[in-house]
SEZAVEX-419096 format. One record per atom (N, C-alpha, C): x, y, z. Coordinates in steps of 0.05 Angstrom, whole numbers. Example, Ala and Ser with C-alpha at 12.3 -4.5 7.8 and 13.67 -1.06 7.14 Angstrom:
2
PT / u / v / w
PT / 264 / -114 / 156
PT / 246 / -90 / 156
PT / 264 / -66 / 156
PT / 257 / -45 / 142
PT / 273 / -21 / 143
PT / 258 / 1 / 157
This chain:
255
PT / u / v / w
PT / 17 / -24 / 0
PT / 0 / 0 / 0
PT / 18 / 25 / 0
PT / 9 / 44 / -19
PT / 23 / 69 / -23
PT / 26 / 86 / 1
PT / 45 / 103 / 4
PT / 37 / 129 / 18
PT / 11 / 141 / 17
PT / 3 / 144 / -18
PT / -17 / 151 / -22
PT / -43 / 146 / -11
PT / -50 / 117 / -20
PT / -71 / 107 / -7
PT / -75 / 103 / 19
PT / -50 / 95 / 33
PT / -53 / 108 / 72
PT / -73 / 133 / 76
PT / -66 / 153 / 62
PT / -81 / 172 / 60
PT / -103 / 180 / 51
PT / -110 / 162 / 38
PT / -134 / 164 / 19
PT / -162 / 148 / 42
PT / -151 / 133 / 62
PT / -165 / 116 / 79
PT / -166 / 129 / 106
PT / -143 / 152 / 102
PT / -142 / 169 / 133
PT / -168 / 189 / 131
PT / -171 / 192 / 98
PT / -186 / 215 / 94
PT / -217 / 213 / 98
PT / -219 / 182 / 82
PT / -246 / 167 / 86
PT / -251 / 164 / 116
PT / -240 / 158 / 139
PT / -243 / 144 / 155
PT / -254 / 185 / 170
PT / -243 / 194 / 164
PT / -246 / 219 / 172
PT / -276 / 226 / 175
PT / -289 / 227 / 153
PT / -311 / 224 / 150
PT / -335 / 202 / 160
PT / -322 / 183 / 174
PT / -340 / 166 / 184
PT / -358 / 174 / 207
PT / -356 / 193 / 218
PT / -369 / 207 / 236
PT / -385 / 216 / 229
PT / -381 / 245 / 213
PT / -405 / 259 / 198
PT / -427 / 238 / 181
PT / -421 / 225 / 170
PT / -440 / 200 / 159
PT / -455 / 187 / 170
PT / -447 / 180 / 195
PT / -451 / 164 / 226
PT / -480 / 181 / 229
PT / -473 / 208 / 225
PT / -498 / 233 / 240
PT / -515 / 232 / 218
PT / -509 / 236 / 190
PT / -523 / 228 / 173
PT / -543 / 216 / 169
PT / -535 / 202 / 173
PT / -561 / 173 / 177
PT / -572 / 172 / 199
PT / -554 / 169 / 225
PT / -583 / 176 / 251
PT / -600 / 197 / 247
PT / -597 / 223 / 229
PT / -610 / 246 / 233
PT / -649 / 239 / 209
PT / -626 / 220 / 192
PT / -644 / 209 / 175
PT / -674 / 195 / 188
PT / -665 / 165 / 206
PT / -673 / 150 / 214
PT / -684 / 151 / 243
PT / -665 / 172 / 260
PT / -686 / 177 / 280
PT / -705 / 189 / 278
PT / -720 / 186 / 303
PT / -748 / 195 / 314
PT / -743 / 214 / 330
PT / -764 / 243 / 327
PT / -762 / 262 / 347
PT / -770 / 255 / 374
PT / -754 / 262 / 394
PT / -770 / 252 / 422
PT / -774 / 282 / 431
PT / -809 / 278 / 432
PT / -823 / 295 / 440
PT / -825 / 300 / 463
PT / -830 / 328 / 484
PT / -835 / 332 / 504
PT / -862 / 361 / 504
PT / -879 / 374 / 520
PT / -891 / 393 / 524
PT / -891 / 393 / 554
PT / -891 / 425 / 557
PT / -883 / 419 / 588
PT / -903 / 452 / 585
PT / -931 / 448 / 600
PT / -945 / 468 / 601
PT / -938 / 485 / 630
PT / -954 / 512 / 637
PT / -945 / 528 / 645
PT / -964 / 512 / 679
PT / -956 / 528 / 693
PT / -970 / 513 / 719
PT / -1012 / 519 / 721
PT / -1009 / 527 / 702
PT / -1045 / 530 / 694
PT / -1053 / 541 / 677
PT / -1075 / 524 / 670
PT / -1092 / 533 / 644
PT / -1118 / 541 / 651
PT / -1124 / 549 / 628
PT / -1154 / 568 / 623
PT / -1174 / 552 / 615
PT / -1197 / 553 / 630
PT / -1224 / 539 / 621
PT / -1250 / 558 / 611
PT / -1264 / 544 / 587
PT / -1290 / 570 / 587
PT / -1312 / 546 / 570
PT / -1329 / 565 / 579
PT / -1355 / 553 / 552
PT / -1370 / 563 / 543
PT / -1372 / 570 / 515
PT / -1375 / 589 / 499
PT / -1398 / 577 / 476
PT / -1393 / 596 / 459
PT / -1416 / 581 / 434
PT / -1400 / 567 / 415
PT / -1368 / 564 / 423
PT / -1355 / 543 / 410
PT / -1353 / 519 / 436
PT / -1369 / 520 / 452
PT / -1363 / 499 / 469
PT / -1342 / 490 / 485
PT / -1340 / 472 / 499
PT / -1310 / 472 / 521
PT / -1292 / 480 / 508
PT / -1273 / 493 / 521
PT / -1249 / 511 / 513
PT / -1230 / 514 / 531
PT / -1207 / 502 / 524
PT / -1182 / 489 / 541
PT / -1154 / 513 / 527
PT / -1142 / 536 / 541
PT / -1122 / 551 / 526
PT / -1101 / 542 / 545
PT / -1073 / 524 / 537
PT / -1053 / 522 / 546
PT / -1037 / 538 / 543
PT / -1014 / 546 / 562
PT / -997 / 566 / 557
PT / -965 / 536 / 556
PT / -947 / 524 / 535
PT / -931 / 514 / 537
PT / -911 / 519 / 521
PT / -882 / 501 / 530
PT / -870 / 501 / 519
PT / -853 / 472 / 506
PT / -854 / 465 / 481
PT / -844 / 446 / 464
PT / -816 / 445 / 455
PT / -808 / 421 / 459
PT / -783 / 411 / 453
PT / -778 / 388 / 450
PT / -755 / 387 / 427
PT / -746 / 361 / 418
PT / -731 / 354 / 420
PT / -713 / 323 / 418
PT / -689 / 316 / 425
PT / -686 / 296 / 402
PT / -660 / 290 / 393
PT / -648 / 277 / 370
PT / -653 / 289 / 348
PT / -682 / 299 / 330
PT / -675 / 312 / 308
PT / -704 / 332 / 312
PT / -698 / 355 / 291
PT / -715 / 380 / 291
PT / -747 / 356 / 289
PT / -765 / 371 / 291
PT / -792 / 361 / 287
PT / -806 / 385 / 278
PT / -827 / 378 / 265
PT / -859 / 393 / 244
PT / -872 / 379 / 271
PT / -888 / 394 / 287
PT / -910 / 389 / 294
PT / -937 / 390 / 273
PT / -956 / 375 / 268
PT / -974 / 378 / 246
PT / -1006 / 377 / 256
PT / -998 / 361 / 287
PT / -1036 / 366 / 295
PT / -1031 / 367 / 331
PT / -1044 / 380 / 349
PT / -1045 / 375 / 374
PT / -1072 / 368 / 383
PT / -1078 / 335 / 386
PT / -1114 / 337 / 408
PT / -1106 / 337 / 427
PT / -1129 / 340 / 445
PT / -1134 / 329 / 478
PT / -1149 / 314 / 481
PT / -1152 / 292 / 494
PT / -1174 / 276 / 506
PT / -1183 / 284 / 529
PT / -1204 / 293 / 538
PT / -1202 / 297 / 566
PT / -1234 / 277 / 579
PT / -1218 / 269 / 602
PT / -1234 / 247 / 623
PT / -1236 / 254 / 641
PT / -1264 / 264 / 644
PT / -1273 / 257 / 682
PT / -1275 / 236 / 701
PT / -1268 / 244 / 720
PT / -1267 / 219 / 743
PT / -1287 / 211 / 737
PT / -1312 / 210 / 734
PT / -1341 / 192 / 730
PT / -1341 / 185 / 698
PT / -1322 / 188 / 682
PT / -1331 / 180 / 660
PT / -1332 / 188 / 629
PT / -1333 / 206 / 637
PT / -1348 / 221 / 610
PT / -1323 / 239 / 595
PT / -1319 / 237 / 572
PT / -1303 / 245 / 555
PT / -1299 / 267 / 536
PT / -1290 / 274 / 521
PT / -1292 / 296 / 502
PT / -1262 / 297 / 495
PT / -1270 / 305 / 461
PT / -1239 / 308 / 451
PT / -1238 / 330 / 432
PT / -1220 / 340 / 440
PT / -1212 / 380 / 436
PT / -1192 / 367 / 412
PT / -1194 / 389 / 392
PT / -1159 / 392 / 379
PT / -1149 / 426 / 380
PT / -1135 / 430 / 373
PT / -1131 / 449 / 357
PT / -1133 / 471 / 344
PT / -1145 / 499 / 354
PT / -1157 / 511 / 332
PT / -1138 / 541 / 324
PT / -1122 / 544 / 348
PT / -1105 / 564 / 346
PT / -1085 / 567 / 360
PT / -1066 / 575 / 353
PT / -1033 / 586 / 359
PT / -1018 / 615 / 362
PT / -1016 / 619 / 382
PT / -1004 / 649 / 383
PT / -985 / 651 / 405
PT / -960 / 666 / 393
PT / -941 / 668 / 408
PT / -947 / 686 / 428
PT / -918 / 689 / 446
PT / -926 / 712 / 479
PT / -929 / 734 / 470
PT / -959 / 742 / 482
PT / -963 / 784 / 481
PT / -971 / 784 / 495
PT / -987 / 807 / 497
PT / -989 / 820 / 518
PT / -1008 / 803 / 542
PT / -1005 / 812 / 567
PT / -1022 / 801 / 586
PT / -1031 / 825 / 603
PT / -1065 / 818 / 600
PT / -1088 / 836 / 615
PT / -1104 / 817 / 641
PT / -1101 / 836 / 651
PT / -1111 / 826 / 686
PT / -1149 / 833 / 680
PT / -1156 / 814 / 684
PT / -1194 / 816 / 677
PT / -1195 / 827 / 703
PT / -1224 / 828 / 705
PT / -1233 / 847 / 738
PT / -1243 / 823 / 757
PT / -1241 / 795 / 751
PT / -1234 / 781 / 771
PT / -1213 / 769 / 779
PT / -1185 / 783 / 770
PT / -1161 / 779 / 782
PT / -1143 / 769 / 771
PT / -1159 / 753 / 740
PT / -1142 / 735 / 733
PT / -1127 / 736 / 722
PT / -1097 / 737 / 717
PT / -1094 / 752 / 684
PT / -1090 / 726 / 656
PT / -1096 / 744 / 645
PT / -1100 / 730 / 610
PT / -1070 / 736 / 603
PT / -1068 / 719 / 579
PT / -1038 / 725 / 559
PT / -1062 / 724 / 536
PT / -1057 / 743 / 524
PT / -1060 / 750 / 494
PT / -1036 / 757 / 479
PT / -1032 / 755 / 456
PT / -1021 / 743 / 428
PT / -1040 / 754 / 409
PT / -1017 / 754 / 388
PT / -1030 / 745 / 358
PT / -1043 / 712 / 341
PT / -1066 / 707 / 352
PT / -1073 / 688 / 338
PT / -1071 / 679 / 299
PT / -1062 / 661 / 310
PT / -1057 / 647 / 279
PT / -1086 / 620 / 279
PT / -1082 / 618 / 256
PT / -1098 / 585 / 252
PT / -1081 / 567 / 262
PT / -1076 / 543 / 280
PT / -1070 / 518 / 278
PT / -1064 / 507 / 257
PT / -1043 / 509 / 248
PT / -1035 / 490 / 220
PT / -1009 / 472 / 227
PT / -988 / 479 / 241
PT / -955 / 467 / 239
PT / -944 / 487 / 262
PT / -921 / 473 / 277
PT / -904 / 489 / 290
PT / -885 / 479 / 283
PT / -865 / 491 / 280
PT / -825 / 476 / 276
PT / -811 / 477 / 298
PT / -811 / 461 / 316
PT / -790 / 455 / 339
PT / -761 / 451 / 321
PT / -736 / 453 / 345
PT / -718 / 449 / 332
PT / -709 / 441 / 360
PT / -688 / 430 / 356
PT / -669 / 416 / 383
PT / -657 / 434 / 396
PT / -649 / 460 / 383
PT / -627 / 482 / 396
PT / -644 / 498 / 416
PT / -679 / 494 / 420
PT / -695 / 518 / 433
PT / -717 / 508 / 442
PT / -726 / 516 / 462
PT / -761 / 512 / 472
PT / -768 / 526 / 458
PT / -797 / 527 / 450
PT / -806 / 534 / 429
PT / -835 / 539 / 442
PT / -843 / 566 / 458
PT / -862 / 572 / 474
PT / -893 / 583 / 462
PT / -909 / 571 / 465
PT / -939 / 576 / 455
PT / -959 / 580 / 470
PT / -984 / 594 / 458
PT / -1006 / 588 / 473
PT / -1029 / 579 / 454
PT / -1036 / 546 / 470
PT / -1052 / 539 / 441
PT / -1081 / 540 / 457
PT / -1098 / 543 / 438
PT / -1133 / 537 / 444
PT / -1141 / 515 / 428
PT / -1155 / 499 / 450
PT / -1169 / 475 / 435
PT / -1193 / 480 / 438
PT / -1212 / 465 / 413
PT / -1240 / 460 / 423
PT / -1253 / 436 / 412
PT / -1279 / 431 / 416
PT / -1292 / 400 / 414
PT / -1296 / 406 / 373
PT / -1286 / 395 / 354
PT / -1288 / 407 / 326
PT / -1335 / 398 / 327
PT / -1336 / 374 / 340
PT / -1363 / 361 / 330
PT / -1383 / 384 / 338
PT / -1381 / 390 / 370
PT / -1398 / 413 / 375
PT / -1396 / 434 / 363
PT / -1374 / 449 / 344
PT / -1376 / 471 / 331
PT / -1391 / 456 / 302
PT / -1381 / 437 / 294
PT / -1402 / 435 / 263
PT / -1434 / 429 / 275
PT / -1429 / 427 / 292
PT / -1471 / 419 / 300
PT / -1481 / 447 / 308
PT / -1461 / 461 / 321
PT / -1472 / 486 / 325
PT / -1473 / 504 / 301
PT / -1459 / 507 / 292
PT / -1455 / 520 / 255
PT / -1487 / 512 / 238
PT / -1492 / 484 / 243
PT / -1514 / 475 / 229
PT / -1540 / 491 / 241
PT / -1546 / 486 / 264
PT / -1562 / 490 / 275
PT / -1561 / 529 / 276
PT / -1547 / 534 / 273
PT / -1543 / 575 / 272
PT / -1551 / 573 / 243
PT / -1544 / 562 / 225
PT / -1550 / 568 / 204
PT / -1587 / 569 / 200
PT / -1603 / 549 / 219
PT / -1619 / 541 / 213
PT / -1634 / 565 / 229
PT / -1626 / 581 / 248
PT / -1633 / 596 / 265
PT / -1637 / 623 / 249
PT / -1611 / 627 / 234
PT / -1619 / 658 / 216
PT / -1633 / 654 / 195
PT / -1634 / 631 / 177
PT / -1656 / 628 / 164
PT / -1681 / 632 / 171
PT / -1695 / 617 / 195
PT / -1722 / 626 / 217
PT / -1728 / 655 / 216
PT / -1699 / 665 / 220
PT / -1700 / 697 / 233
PT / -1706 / 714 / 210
PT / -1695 / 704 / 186
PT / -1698 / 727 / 161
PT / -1732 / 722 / 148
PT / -1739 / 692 / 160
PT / -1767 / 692 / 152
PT / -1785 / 701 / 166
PT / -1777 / 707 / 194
PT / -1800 / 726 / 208
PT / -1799 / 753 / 204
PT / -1766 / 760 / 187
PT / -1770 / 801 / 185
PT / -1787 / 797 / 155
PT / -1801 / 781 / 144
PT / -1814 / 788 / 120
PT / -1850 / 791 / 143
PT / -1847 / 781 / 156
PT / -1877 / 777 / 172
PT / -1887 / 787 / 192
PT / -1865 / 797 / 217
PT / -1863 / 797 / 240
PT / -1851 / 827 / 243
PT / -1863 / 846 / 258
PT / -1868 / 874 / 276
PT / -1830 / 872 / 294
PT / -1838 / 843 / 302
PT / -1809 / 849 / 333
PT / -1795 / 813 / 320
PT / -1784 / 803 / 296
PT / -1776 / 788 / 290
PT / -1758 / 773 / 320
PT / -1738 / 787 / 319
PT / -1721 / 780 / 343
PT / -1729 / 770 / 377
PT / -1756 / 781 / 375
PT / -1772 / 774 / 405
PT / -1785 / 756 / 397
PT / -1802 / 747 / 376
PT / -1815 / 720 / 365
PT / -1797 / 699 / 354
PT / -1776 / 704 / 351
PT / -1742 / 684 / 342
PT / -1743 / 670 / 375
PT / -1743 / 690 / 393
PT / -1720 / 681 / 420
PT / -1742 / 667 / 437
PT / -1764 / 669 / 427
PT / -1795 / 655 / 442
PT / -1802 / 625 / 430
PT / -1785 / 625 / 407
PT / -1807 / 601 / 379
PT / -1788 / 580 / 385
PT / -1806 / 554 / 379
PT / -1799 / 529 / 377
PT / -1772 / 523 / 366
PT / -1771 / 539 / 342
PT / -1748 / 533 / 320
PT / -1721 / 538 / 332
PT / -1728 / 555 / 353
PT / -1690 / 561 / 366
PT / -1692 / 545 / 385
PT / -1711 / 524 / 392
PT / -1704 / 508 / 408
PT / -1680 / 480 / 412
PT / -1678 / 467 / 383
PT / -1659 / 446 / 385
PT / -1626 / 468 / 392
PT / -1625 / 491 / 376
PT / -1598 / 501 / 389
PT / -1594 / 504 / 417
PT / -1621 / 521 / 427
PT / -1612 / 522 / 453
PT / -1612 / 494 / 469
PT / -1624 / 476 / 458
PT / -1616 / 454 / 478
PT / -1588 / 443 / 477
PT / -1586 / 431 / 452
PT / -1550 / 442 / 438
PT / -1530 / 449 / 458
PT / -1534 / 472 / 457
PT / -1514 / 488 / 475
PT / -1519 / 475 / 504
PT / -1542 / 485 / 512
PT / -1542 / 468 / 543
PT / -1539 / 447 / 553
PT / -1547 / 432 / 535
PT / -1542 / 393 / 544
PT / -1509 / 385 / 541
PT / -1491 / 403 / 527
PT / -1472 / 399 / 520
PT / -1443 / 409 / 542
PT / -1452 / 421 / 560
PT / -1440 / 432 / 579
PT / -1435 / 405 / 596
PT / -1399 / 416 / 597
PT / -1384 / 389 / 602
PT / -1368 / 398 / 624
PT / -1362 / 424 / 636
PT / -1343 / 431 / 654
PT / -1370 / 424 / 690
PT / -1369 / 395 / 696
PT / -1374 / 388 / 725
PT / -1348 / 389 / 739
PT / -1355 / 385 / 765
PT / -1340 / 394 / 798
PT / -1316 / 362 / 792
PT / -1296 / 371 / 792
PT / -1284 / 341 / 796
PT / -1253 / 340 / 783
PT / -1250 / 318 / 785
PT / -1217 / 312 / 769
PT / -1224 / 302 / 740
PT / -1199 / 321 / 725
PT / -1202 / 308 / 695
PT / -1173 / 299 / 685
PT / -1177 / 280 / 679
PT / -1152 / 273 / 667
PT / -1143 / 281 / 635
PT / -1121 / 298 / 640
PT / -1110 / 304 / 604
PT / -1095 / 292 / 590
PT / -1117 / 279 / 568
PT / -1079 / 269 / 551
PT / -1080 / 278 / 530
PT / -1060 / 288 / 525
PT / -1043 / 315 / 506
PT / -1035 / 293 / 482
PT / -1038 / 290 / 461
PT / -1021 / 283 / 432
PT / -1011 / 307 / 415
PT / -984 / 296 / 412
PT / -974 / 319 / 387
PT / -966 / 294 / 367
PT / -970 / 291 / 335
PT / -969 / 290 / 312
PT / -941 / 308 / 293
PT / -924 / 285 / 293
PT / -900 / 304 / 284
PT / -900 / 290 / 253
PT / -889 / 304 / 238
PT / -890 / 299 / 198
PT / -875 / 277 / 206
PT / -843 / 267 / 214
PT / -823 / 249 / 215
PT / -830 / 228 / 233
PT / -858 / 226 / 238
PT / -859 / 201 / 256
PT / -891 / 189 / 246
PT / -902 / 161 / 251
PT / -927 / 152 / 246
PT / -944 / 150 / 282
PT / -924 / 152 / 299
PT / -930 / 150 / 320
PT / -941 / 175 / 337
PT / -954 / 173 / 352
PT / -958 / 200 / 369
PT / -945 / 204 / 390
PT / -941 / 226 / 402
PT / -931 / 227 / 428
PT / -943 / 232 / 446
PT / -949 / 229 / 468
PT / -971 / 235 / 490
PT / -965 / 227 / 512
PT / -971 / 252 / 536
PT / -966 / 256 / 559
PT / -997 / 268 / 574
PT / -998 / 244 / 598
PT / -1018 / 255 / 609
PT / -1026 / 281 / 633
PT / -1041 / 293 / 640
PT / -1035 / 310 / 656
PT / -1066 / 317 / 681
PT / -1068 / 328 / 698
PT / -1095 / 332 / 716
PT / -1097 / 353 / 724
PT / -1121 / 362 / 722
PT / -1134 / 385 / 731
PT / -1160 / 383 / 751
PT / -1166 / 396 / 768
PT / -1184 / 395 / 784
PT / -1211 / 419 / 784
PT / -1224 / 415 / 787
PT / -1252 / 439 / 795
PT / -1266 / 428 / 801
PT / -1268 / 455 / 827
PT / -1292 / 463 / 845
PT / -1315 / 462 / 836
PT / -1330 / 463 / 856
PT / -1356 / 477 / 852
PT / -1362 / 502 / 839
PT / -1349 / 518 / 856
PT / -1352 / 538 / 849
PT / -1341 / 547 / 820
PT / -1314 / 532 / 814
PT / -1319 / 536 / 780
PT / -1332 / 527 / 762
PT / -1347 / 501 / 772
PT / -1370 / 491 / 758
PT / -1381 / 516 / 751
PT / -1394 / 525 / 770
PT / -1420 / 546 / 782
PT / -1412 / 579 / 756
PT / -1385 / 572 / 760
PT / -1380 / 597 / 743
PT / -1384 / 589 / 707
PT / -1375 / 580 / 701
PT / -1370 / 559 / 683
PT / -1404 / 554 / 664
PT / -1426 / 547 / 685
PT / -1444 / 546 / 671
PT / -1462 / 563 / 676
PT / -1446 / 588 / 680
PT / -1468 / 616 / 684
PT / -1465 / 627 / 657
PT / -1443 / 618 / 642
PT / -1450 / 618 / 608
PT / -1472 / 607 / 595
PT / -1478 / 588 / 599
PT / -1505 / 583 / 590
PT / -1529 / 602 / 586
PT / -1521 / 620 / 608
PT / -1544 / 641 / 606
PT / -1550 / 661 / 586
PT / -1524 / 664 / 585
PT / -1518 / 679 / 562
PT / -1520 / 665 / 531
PT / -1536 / 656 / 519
PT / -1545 / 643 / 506
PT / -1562 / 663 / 480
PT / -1582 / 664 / 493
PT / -1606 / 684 / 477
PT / -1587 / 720 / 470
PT / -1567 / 726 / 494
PT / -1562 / 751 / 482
PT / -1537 / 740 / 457
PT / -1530 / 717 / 456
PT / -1511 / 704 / 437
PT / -1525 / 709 / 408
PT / -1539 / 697 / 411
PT / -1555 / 693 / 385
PT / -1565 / 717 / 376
PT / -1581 / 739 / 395
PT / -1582 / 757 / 381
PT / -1568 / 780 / 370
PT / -1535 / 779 / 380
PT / -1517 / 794 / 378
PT / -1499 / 778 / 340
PT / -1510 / 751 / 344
PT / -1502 / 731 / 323
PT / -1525 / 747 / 288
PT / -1527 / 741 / 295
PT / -1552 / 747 / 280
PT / -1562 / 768 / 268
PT / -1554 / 787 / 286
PT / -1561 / 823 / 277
PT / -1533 / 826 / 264
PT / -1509 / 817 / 270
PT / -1486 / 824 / 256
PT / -1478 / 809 / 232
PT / -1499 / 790 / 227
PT / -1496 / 773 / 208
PT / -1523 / 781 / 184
PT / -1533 / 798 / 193
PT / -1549 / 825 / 175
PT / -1540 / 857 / 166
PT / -1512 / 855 / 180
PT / -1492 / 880 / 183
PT / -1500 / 896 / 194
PT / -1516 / 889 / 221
PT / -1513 / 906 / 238
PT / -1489 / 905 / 269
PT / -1484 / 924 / 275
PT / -1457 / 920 / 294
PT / -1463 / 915 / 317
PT / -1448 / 892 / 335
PT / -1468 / 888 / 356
PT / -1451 / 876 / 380
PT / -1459 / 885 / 414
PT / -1443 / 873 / 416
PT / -1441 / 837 / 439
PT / -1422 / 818 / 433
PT / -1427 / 793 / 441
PT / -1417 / 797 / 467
PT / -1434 / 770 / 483
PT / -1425 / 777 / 509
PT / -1400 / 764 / 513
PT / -1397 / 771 / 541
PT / -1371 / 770 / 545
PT / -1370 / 732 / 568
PT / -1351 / 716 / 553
PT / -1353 / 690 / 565
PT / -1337 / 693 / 588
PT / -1344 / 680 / 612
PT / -1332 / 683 / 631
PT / -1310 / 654 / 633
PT / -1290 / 655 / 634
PT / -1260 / 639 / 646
PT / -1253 / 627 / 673
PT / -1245 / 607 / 671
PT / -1238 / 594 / 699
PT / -1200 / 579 / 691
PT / -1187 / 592 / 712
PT / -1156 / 587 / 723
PT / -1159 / 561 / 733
PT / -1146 / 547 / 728
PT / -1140 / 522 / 748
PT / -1110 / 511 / 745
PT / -1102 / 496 / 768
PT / -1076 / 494 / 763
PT / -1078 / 468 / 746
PT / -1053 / 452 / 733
PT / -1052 / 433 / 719
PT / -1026 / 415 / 728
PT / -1032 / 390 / 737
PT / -1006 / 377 / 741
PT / -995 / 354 / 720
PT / -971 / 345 / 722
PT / -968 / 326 / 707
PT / -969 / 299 / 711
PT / -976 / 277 / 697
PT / -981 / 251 / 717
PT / -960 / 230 / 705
């Protein structure tokens, strides 16, 4: 063997490292983590249960595409519901409401993808909601302003014979029967959906409420009828305004 080729094998061999990374970077799997803030936000609205996490994501071995986040969430007695996804916004500003609590607001985006990378936490605040209860409610509003535009061809006070008549009845039951925030323990399990993997990742987590956030929680309900008609008049272009859903803090642990 030459001088030469000694060298020609020093050079190759040189390279066996970077190649080494090559291919693990290829073939591994992102290992996922989310590590939320010490509490999240609860409400119930006319999009229905509504879960806003404040967290932060990170990966280990190679960058990751986040592509979907659900929740499952389980009550101690039973009963289920499954949130995904509907929006993403990084840290802005935070306003203290007049019951003490404070909010983080952001610029909301749609839910589509996040890019973790290995070099950074990668800090969010996402909102989930139930997708089935918003298409049943969608259906059923649709079916509600139709009603409504057929009583302003007939009707003196359209809007007071809308919020009295049969026909807005399957919504409002809808909305009411559908109220899912009871007194108790829920168990969370979080999935994130990354492009480089078939597998999901998921970590479970618990939250607790009172009574009394029950109690708060389904004093939205009430607010129902001024929903619809604030829905409705602005969906005729008139400006109007919706009420305001009330929020419940709770702490969140990890299990």
């Amino acid at each position: 063997m030459t001088p030469a080729d000694i060298a020609a094998w020093i050079g190759a061999a040189a390279w066996l490292p970077q190649i080494g990374r090559w291919i693990y970077n290829i073939w591994a799997k992102p290992k996922l983590r989310i590590v939320p803030s010490a509490t999240a936000f609860l409400t119930y609205s006319n999009l229905g249960p509504t879960v806003q996490l404040t967290a932060s994501l990170s990966t280990d071995r190679r960058d990751a595409l986040i592509e979907r986040m659900e929740l499952e969430i389980s009550h101690e007695l039973g009963e289920k519901r499954h949130l995904t996804w509907v929006s993403v916004s990084e840290f802005g500003q935070q306003i203290t409401v007049p019951t003490g609590e404070v909010m983080n607001f952001g610029r909301n985006e749609p839910a589509t993808a996040i890019k973790i990378t290995t070099e950074t936490l990668t800090a969010r605040q996402i909102l989930l909601q139930d997708p089935s209860f918003a298409q049943k409610a969608r259906t059923l509003g649709d079916e509600v302003l139709d009603h409504y535009r057929y009583l302003k061809t007939k009707d003196e006070d359209p809007m007071k014979t809308l919020l009295e008549s049969k026909e807005l009845r399957p919504a409002r039951e809808h909305f009411e029967r559908s109220f899912y925030w009871k007194p108790g323990r829920y168990t969370f399990e979080i999935y994130l959906k990354s492009a480089s993997s078939k597998d999901k990742h998921v970590q479970k987590f618990e939250i607790q409420l009172s009574n009394a956030d029950s109690d708060r929680l389904a004093s939205n309900c009430k607010l129902f009828a001024e929903y619809v008609s604030a829905g409705i008049l602005e969906a005729d272009g008139v400006p109007s305004k919706y009420p305001i859903w009330k929020w419940v803090q709770t702490g969140i642990t990890s299990l």
